[in-house]
ZAMARGU-4260 file (C-alpha; in steps of 0.2 Angstrom, whole numbers, plus 5000, padded with zeros to 4 digits):
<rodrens>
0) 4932/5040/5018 | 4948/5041/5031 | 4964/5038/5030 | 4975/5034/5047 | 4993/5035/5046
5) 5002/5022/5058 | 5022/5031/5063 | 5032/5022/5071 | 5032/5030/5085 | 5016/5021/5088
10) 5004/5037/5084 | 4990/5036/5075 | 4982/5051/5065 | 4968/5049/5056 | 4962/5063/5040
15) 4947/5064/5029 | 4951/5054/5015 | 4950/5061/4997 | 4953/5051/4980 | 4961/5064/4970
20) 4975/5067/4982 | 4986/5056/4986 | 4992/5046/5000 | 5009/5063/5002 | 4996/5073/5002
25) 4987/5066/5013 | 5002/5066/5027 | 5002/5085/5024 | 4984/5086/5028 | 4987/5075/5043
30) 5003/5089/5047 | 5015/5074/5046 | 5028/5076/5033 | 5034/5059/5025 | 5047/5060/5016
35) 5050/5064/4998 | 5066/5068/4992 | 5059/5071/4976 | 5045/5080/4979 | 5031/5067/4973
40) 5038/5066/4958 | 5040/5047/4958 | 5061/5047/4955 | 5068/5044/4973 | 5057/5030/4981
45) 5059/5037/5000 | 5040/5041/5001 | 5036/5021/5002 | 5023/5016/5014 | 5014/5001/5018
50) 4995/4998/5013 | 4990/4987/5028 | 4971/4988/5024 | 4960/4996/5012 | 4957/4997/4991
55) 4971/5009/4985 | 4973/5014/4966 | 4985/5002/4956 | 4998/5004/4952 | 5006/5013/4936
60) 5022/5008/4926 | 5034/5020/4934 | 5030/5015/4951 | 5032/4997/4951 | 5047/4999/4940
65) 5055/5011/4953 | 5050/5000/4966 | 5058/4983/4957 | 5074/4993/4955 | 5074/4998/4973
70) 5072/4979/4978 | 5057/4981/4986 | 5046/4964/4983 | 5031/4965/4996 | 5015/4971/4988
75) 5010/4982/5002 | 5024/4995/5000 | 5017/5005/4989 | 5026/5025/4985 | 5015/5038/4991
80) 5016/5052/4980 | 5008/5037/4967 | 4995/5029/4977 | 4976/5035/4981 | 4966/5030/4993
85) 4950/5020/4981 | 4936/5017/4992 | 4925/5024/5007 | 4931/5011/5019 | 4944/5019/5032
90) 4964/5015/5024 | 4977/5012/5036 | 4995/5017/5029 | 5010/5011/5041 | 5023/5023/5038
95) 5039/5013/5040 | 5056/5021/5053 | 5070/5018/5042 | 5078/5032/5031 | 5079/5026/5011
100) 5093/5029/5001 | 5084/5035/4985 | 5083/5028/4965 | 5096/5043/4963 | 5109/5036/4977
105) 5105/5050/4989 | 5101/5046/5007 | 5086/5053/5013 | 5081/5062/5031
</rodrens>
């Protein structure tokens, strides 16, 4: 399984993927840190990402709630400290430019 980061710098990294880390752990494994304001805790909402191929876990009651309360309404953003990575196939993960400002009102960067 792998996992390739997409930055938008247009850099690619790819890492071996693994299912019981998720996808921040991942960007540490890859030496990329993404940001987390919260520290994968799933209370900030800055660690969003998009799926843009590849089976990822679903996604649990916090996240999608968090997310909805952020506005966000595309399916692919998933928040990284809450998504795995669920299947052998190679998992792309755009990681997106902009700096969030986080659940708790506090801008991250």
């Amino acid at each position: 399984m792998k996992v390739r980061f997409r930055f938008p710098n247009g850099e690619e990294v790819d890492v071996a993927g693994y299912e019981a880390l998720n996808l921040l752990a991942h960007g540490q494994i890859a030496e990329r840190s993404l940001q987390s304001r919260c520290g994968g805790h799933c209370e900030c909402g800055t660690c969003r990402v998009i799926v843009e191929s590849g089976a990822v876990s679903a996604m649990r009651p916090e996240e999608k709630a968090l997310l909805a309360r952020l506005g966000v309404t595309d399916s692919r953003v998933r928040l990284a400290c809450q998504t795995f990575p669920a299947d052998s196939k190679l998992n792309v993960v755009g990681v997106p430019a902009e700096k969030f400002i986080d659940a708790r009102g506090k801008k991250s960067g």
